[in-house]
C-alpha positions in Angstrom: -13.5 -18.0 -15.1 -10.2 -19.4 -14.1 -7.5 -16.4 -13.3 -4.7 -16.5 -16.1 -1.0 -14.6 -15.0 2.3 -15.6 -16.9 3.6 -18.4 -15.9 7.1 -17.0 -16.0 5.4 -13.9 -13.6 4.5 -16.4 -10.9 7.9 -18.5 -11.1 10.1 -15.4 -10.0 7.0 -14.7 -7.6 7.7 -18.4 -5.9 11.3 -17.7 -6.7 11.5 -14.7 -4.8 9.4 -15.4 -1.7 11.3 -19.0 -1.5 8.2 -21.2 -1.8 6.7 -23.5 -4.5 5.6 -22.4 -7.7 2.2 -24.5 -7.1 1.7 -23.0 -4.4 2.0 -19.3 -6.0 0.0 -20.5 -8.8 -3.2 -21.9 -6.6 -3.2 -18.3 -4.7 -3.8 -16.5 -7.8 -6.9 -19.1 -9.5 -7.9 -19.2 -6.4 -7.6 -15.1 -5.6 -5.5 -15.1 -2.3 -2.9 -13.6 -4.0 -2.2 -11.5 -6.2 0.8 -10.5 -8.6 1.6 -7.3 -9.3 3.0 -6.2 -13.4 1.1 -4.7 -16.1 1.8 -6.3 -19.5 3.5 -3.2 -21.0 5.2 -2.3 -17.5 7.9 -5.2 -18.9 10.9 -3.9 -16.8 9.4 -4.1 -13.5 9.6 -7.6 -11.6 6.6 -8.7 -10.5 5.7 -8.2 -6.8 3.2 -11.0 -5.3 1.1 -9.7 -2.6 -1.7 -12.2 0.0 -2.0 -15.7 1.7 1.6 -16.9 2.4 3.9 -14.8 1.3 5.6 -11.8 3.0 4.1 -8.7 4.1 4.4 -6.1 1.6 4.8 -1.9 2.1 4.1 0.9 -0.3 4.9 4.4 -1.0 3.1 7.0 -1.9 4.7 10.0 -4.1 3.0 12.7 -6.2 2.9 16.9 -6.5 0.4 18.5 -4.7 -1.3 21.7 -5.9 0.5 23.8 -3.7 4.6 21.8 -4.1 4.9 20.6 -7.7 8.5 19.8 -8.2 8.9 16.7 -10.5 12.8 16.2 -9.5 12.0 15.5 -5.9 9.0 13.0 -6.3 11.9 11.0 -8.6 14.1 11.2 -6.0 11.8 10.0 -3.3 10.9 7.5 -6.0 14.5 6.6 -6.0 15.0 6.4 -2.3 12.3 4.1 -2.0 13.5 1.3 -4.1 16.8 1.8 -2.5 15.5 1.5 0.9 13.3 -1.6 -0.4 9.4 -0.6 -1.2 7.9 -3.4 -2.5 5.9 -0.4 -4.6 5.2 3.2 -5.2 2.0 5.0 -5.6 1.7 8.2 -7.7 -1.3 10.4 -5.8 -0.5 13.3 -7.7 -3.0 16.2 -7.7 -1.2 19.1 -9.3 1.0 20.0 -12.5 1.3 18.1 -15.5 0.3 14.7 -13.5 0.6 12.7 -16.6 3.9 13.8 -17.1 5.2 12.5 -13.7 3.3 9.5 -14.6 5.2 8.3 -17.1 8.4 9.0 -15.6 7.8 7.3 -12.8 6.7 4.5 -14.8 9.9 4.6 -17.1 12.4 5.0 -13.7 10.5 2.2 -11.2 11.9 -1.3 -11.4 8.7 -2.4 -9.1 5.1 -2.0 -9.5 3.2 1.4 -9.4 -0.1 2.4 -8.6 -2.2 5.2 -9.4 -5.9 6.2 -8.3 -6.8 7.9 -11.7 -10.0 9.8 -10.7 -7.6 11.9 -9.4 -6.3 13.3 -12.8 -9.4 12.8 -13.9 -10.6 15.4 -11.3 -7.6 17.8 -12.4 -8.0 17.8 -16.1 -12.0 18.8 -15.6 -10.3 21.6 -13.5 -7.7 23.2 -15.9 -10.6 23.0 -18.2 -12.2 25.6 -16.1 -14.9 22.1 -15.5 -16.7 21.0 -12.5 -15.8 17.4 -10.6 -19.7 17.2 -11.3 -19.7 17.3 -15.3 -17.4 14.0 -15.1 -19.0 11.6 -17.6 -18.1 7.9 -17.7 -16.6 7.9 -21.0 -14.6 10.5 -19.3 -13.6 8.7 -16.4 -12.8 5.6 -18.0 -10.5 7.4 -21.0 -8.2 8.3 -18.3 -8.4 4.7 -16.4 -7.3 3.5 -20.1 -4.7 5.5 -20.4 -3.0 4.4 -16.8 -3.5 0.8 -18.1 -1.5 2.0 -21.4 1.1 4.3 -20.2 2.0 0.8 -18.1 0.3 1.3 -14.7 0.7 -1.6 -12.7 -2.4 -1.2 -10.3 -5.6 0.9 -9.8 -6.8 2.2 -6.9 -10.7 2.5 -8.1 -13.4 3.4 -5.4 -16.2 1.1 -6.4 -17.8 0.4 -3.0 -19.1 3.3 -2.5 -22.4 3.1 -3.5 -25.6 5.0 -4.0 -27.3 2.5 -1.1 -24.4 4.4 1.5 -25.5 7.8 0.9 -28.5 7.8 3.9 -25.8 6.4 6.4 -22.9 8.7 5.8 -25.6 11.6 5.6 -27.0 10.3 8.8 -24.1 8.9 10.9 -22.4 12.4 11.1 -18.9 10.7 11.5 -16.7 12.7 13.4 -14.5 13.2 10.4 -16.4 12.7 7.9 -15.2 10.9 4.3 -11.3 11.4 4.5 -10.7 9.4 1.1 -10.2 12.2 -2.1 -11.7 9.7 -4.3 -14.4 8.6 -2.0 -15.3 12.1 -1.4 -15.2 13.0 -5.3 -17.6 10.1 -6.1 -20.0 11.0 -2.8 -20.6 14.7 -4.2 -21.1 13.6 -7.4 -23.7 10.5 -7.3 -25.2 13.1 -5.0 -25.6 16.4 -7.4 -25.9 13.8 -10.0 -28.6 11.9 -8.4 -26.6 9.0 -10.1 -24.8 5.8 -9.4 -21.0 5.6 -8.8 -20.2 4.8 -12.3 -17.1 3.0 -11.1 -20.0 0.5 -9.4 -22.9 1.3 -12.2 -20.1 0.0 -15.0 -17.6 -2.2 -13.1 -18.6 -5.2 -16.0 -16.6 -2.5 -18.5 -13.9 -1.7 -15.7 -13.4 -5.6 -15.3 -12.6 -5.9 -18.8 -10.1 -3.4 -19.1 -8.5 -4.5 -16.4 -8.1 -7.8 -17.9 -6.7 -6.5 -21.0 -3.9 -5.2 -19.1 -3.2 -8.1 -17.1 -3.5 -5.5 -14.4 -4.8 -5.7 -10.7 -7.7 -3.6 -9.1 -7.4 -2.4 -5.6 -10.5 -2.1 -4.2 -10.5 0.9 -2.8 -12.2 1.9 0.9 -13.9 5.3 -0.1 -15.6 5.3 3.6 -12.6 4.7 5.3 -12.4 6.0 9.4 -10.3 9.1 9.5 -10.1 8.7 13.1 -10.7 6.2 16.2 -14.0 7.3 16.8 -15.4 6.8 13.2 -13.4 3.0 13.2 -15.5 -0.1 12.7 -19.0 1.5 12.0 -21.8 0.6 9.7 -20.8 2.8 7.2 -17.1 1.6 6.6 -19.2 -1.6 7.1 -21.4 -1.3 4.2 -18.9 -0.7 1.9 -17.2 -3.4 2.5 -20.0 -5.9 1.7 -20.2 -4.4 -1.6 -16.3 -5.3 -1.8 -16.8 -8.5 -0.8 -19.2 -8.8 -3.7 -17.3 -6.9 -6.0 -14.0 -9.4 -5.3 -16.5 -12.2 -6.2 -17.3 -10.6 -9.9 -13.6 -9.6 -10.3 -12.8 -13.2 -9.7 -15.6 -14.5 -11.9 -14.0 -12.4 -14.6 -10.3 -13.6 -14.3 -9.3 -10.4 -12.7 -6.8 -10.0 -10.0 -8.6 -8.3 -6.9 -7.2 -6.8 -3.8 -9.0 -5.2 -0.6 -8.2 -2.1 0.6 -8.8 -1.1 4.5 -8.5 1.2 7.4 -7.4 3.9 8.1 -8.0 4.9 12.0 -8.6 2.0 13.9 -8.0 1.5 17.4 -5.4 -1.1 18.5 -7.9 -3.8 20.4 -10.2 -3.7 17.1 -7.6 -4.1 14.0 -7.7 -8.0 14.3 -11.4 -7.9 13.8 -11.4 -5.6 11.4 -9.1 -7.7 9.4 -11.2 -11.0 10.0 -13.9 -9.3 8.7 -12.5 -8.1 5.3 -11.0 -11.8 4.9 -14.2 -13.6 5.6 -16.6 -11.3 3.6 -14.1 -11.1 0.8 -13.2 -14.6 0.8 -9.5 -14.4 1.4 -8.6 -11.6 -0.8 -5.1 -10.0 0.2 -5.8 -6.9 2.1 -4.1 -3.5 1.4 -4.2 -1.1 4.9 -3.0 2.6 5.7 -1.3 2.0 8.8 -4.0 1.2 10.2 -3.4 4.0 12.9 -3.6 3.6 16.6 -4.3 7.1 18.0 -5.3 10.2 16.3 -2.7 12.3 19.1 0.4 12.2 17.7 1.1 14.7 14.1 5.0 14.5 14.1 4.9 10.7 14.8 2.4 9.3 12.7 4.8 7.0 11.0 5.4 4.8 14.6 1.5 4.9 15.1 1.4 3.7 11.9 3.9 0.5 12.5 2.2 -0.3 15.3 -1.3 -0.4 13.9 0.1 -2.4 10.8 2.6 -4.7 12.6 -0.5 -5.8 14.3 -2.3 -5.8 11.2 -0.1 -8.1 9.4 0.1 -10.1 11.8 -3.4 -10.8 11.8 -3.1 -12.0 8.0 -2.9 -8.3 6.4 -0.9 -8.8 3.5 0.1 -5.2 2.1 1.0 -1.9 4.3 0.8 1.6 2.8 3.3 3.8 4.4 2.8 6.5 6.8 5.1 9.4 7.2 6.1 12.0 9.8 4.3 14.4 7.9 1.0 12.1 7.3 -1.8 15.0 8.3 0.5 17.9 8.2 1.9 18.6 4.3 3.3 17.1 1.9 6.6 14.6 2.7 9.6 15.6 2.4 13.0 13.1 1.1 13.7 12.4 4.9 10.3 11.9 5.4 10.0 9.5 2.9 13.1 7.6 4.9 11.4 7.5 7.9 8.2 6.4 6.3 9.8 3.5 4.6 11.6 2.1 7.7 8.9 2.4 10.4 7.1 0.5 7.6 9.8 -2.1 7.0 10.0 -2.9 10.1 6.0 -3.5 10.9 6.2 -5.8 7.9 8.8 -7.8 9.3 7.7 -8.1 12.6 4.8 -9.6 11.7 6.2 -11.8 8.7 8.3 -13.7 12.0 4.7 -13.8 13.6 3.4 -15.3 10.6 5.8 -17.7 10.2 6.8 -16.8 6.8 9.4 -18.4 4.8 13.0 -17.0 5.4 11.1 -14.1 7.9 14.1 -15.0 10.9 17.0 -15.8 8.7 18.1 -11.6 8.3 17.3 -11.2 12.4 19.6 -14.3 13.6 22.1 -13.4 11.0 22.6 -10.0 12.2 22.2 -11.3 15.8 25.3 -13.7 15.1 27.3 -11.3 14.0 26.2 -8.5 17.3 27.4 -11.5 19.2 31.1 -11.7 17.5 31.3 -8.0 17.3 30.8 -7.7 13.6 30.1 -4.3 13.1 30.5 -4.1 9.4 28.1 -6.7 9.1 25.7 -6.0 11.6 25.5 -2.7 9.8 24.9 -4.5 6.3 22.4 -6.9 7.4 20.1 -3.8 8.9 17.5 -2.6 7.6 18.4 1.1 7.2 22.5 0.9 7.0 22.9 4.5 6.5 21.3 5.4 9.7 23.0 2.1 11.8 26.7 3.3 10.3 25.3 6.7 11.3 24.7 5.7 14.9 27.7 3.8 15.1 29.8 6.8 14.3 33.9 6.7 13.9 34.5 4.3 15.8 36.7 1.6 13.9 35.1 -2.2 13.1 38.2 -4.1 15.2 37.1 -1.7 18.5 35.3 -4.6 20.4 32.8 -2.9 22.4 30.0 0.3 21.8 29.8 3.2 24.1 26.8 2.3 26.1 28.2 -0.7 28.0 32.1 -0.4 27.0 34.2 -2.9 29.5 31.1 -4.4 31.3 29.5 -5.6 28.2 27.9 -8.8 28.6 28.5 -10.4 25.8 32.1 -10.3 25.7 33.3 -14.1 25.5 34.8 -14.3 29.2 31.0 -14.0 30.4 28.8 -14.7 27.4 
């Protein structure tokens, strides 16, 4: 079955990224790319994500059980479309998640994703219920009511299958399974002595989906939580069964996405994305970080731009944000900032190593105007101008040198 998008959703798609609206359109029957906007989420402008167009970043936001405060996830929310996320994630996991839901949904001008066995989780808990009397029925009246309430993608950990459960018993990974949902569905299949029901009835998830116009993302359940888990046969088997899943989702008309390490280290990331692109035929690939060491708490967010500046370059196509905080607590608004940029700036690195449309035009712009002095513009044209006017401090635009070089600078016109 041919996938079917709005043909005025893929023209601001080709619109936006610069390139031609055939070429959008043949990405999406044929499932390289993706495009991002649920059919109720009508004032959000649809994001296109995979093969050809630029390298995407997302931000997660959401309550935790221990910090619930719905003001700040809305303005982290807010910061992030100012600072330029492509799209926001709400992981949240305590309070009245539903409620942040919606505003979210109501505030965002760009698509938001959820992974809603994580409510689902919660509302079994305030009723005093186990994660191990979750029925299917269950499960899926909550993925309905993301699709209804608007949500623009899924996060749904399908892989993980009942055919894993002797490796990841066996392997004795030196972290273990670090994905919430992955880690919800592995207890359970295994008290149940069941299948995932995300896998058992993915037929029924594939039809929702549809009805939405929404996009799965596939989600990596067996994900490495740290270098010396990356690239082993369980993260491996799971994402054969995601390369078969892509296949059904495509087979049913429904936009499919790949998601992917986690902690790899730096001299395997290109095979690892290889691999996800050949066993799931081109589908666009959604990474955290991936990061580089497991060392550095505090920093996480610049191991995290390396790993996906590399990543991307490689022909990753989406990058989940890392912050300062990633392994230590919840972020905080400045977190968020720093998450963002490090981000930002992975992306674009390797959108110039792609080659992708308009990918140089900001850099030699803003180098143009370091060489003439520009200060004002060089600010504007960066991608965090707060923290570049910040740097630059009081000194006034017409002053024609910075405080590092001053009088020998060597691009002043009498020796540039």
């Amino acid at each position: 079955m041919r996938i079917v998008v709005p043909e005025e959703d893929i023209q601001q798609v080709a619109k936006d990224e610069g390139v031609d609206f055939a070429r959008v359109k043949e990405g999406v029957e044929q499932g390289t790319i993706v495009i991002l906007k649920n059919r109720l989420h009508r004032w959000t402008k649809p994001v296109g994500i995979g093969r050809g167009l630029k390298t995407k970043i997302n931000v997660n936001l959401g309550t935790s059980p221990d910090r619930i405060d719905i003001d700040s996830e809305i303005k982290k929310l807010e910061l992030s479309i100012e600072l330029g996320a492509d799209t926001v994630m709400d992981l949240s996991t305590g309070g009245e998640i539903r409620d942040l839901r919606l505003e979210i949904l109501k505030k965002s001008n760009i698509p938001v994703g959820t992974v809603p066995i994580y409510e689902a989780a919660c509302k079994l808990a305030q009723d005093g219920k186990s994660m191990m009397e979750m029925t299917k029925e269950f499960l899926f009246s909550v993925i309905e009511d993301h699709l209804k309430t608007g949500v623009d993608f899924l996060t749904v950990h399908c892989g993980l299958t009942r055919r894993a459960l002797p490796l990841i018993d066996q392997r004795k990974r030196t972290t273990g399974i670090v994905s919430r949902g992955g880690s919800f569905l592995y207890k359970w299949m295994k008290f149940n002595n069941r299948e995932n029901p995300l896998y058992e009835y993915y037929d029924d998830l594939l039809v929702l989906t549809k009805a939405y116009n929404a996009t799965l993302s596939l989600g990596d359940g067996l994900r490495p939580g740290s270098i010396a888990d990356s690239t082993d046969r369980t993260q491996v088997e799971e994402l054969l069964v995601l390369g078969e899943l892509v296949d059904r989702a495509r087979d049913s008309g429904v936009l499919a996405m790949v998601e992917g390490p986690g902690h790899i280290p730096i001299h395997e990331i290109e095979a690892n994305v290889l691999l996800e692109k050949k066993l799931c035929k081109g589908a666009p690939f959604y990474v955290l970080g991936p990061l580089v060491i497991d060392c550095a708490p505090g920093y996480d967010h610049i191991v995290s731009a390396i790993g996906g500046a590399v990543a991307a370059s490689a022909g990753a196509d989406f990058l989940c944000y890392v912050t300062p905080s990633e392994h230590l607590g919840l972020p905080d608004i400045e977190d968020v900032r720093e998450g963002v940029i490090a981000s930002k700036i992975a992306a674009h690195a390797a959108d110039i190593a792609k080659g992708v449309v308009k990918a140089e035009e900001q850099d030699n712009l803003i180098s143009q105007a370091r060489k003439k002095f520009d200060w004002s513009r060089m600010v504007s044209l960066s991608l965090d101008p707060k923290r570049a006017k910040e740097k630059r401090g009081n000194i006034g635009p017409d002053f024609k040198k910075c405080t590092m070089c001053g009088e020998f600078c060597a691009m002043r016109e009498e020796v540039a």
